[in-house]
KOLTORLUM-300119 format. One record per residue (C-alpha): residue number from 1; x, y, z. Coordinates in steps of 0.001 Angstrom, whole numbers. Example, Ala and Ser with C-alpha at 12.3 -4.5 7.8 and 13.67 -1.06 7.14 Angstrom:
2
+-----+---------+---------+---------+
: num :      c1 :      c2 :      c3 :
+-----+---------+---------+---------+
:   1 :   12300 :   -4500 :    7800 :
:   2 :   13670 :   -1060 :    7140 :
+-----+---------+---------+---------+
! end
This chain:
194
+-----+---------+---------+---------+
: num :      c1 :      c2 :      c3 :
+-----+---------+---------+---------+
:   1 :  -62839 :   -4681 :    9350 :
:   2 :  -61869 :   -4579 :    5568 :
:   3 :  -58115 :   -5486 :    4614 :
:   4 :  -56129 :   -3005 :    1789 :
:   5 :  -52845 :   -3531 :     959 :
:   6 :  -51043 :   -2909 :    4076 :
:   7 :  -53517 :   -1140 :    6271 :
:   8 :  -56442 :   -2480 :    7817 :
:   9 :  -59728 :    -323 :    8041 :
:  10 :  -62264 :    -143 :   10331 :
:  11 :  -65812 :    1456 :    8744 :
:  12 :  -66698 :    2259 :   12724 :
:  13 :  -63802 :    4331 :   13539 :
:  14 :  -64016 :    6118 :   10038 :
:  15 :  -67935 :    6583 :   10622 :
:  16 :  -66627 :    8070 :   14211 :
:  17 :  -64410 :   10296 :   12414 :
:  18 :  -66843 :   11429 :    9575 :
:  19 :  -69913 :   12250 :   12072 :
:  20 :  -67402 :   14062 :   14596 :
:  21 :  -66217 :   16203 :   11683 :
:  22 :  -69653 :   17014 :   10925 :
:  23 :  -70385 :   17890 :   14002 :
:  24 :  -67511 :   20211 :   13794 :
:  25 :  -64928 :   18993 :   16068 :
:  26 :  -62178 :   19406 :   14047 :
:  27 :  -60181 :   17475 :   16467 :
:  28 :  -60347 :   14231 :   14522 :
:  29 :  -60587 :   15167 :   11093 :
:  30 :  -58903 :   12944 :    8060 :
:  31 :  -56101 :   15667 :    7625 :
:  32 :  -54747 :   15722 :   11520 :
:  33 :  -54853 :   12457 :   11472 :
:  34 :  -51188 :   10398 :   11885 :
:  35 :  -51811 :    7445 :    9584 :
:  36 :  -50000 :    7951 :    6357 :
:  37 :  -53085 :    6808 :    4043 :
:  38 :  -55761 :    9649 :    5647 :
:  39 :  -55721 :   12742 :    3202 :
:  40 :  -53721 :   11280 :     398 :
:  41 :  -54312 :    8486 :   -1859 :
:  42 :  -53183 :    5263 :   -2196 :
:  43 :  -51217 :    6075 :   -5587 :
:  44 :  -49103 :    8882 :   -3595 :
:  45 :  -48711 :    6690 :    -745 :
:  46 :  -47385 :    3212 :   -2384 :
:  47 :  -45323 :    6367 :   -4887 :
:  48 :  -43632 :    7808 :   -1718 :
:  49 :  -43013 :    4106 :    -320 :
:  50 :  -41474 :    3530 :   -3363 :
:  51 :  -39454 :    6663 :   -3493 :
:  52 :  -38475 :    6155 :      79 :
:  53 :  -36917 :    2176 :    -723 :
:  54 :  -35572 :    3221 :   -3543 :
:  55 :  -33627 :    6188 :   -1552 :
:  56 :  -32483 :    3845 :    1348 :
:  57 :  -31379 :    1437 :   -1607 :
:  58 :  -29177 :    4099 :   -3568 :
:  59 :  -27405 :    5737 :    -346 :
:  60 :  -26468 :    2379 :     515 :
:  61 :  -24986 :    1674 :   -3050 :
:  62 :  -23273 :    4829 :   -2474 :
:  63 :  -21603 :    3832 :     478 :
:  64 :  -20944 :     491 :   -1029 :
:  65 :  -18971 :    2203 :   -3764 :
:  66 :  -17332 :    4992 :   -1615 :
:  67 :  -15943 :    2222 :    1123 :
:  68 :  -14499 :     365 :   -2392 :
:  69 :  -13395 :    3186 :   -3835 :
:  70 :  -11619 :    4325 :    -285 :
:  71 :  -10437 :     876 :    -304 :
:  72 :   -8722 :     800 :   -3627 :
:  73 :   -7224 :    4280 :   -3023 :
:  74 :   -5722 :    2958 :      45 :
:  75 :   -4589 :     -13 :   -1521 :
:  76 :   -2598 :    2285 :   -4536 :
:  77 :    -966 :    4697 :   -1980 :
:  78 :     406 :    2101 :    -178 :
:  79 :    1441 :     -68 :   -3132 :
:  80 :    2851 :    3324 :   -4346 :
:  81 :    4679 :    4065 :   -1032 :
:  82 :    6258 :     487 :   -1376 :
:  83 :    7418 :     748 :   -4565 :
:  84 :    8894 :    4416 :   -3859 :
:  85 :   11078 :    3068 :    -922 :
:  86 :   11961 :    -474 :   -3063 :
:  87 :   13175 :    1529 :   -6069 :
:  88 :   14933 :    3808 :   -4138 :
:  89 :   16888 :    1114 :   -2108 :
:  90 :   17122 :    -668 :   -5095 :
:  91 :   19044 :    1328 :   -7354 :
:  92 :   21540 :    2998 :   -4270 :
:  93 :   21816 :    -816 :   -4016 :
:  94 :   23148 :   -1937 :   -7352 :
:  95 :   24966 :    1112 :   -8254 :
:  96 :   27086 :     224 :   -5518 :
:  97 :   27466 :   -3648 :   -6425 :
:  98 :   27826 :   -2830 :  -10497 :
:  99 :   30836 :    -527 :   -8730 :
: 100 :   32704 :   -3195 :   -6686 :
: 101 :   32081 :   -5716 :   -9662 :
: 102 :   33441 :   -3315 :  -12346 :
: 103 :   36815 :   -1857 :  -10061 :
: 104 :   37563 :   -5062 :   -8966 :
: 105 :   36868 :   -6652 :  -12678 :
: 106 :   39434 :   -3726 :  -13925 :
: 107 :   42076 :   -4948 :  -11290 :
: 108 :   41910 :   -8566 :  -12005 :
: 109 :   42275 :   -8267 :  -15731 :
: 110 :   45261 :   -5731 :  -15444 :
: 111 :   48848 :   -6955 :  -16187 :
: 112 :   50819 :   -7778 :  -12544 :
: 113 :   53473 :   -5066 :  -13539 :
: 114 :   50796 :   -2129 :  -13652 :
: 115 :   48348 :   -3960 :  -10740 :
: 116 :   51968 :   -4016 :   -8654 :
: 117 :   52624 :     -29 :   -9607 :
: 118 :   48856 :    1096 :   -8144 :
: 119 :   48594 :   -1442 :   -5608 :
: 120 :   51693 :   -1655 :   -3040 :
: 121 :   50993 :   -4581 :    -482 :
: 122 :   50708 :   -7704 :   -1655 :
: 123 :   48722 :   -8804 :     605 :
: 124 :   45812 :   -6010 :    -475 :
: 125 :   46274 :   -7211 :   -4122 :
: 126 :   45299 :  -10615 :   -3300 :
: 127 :   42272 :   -9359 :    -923 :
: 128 :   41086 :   -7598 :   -4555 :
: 129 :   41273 :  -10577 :   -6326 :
: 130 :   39958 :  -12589 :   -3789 :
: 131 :   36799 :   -9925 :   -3445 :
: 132 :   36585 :  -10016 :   -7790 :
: 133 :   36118 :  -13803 :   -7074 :
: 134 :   33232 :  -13829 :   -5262 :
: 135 :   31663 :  -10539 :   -6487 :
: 136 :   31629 :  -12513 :   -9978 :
: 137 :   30844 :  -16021 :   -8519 :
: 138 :   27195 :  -14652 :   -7079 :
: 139 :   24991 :  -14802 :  -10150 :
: 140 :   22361 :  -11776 :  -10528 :
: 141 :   19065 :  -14000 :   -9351 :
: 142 :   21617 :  -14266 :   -5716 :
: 143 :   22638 :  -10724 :   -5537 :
: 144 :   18826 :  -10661 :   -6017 :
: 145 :   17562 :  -12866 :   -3125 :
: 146 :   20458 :  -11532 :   -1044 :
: 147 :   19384 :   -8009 :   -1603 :
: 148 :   15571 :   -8951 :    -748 :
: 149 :   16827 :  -10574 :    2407 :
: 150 :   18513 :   -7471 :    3258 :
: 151 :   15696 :   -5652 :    2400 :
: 152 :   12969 :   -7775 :    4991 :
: 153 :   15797 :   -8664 :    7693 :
: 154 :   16229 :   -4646 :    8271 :
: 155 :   12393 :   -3803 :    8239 :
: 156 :   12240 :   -6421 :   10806 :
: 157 :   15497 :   -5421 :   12407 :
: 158 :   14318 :   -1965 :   12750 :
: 159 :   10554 :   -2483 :   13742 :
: 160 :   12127 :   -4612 :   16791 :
: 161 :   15023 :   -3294 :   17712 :
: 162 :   16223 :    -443 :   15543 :
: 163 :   19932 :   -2057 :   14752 :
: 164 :   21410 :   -1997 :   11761 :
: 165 :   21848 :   -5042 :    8532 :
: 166 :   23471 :   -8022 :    9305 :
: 167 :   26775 :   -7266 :    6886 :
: 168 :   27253 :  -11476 :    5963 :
: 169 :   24176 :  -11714 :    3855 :
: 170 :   24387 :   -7752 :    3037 :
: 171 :   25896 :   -6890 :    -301 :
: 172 :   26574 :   -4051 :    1037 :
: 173 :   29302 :   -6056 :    2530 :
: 174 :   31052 :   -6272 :    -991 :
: 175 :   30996 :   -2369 :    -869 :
: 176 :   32548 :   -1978 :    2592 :
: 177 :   35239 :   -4534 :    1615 :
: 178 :   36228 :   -2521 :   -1515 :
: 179 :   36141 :     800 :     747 :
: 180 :   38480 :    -337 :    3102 :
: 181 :   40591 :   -1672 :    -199 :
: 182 :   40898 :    1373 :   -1678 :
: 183 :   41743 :    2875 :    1625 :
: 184 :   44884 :    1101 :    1606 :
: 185 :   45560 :    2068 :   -2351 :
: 186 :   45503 :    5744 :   -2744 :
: 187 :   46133 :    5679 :   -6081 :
: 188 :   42617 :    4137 :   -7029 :
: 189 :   40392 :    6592 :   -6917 :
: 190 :   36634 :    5534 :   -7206 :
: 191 :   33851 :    7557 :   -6037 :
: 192 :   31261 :    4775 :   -4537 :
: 193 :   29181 :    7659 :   -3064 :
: 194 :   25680 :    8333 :   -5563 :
+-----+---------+---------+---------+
! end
């Protein structure tokens, strides 16, 4: 038995094979026969090894690169998504606040004479300036983390029980307060729908 590369040969079996061909039993010949290396040579066989490996090699790069691409594209619609619903929130959000922070800015800083003449009660003039005072005393990095914490406390509200936002960290809160101000002052008018 004589080694080559990866098959081992057997000069009986092959002198079996040659004398029943002869013979003409066609049964056996080198063409019919299973093994890879009988009827081609050993250049086309190691070429279509090679071709073979280097096929299993490139469909899995493919799918390599197709499961990171997929990835990626995941990755970006969701990113996308997030910063759709963030922005949106965001701006509805601060529109409102800039509003309570400018109408109750315009009412603090107006003589008593004229604040008197659109404001009747008393007691609603001093809930304005008490809501001007602490509109202005949250800085813009609180009204930040306040509006963040809104943000992640109603996600999590709504994934577990579907209430609403918690109106004492809300600065929404600001913009009720000022609603139910101008209620009592119909001569204000300020439009705090957007």
């Amino acid at each position: 038995m004589i080694e080559h590369g990866n098959s081992a040969f057997d000069y009986r079996s092959i002198r079996e094979v040659a004398a029943n061909a002869t013979a003409g039993n066609n049964d056996h010949g080198l063409e019919d026969s299973g093994n890879p290396f009988y009827g081609s040579s050993d250049e086309e066989y190691s070429e279509a090894r090679v071709l073979d490996n280097d096929n299993k090699l490139r469909r899995e790069q493919f799918h390599t690169a197709g499961y990171r691409e997929g990835i990626a594209a995941g990755k970006e619609a969701i990113a996308q998504e997030g910063y759709n619903f963030g922005y949106k929130e965001s701006v509805t959000a601060g529109y409102k606040f800039g509003i309570v922070r400018g109408v109750s800015s315009a009412l603090a800083f107006l003589p008593n004479e004229l604040r008197e003449k659109l404001i009747d009660e008393e007691e609603t003039r001093d809930k304005f300036q008490k809501l001007h005072t602490s509109v202005h005393a949250l800085s813009t990095e609180v009204a930040m983390k306040r509006f963040y914490e809104t943000l992640t406390t109603k996600q999590g509200e709504e994934k577990s029980s579907g209430s609403g936002i918690n109106a004492t960290t809300d600065l929404g809160s600001y913009v009720t307060e000022l609603s139910s101000l101008l209620e009592k002052s119909p001569t204000i008018e300020v439009d705090l729908d957007t």
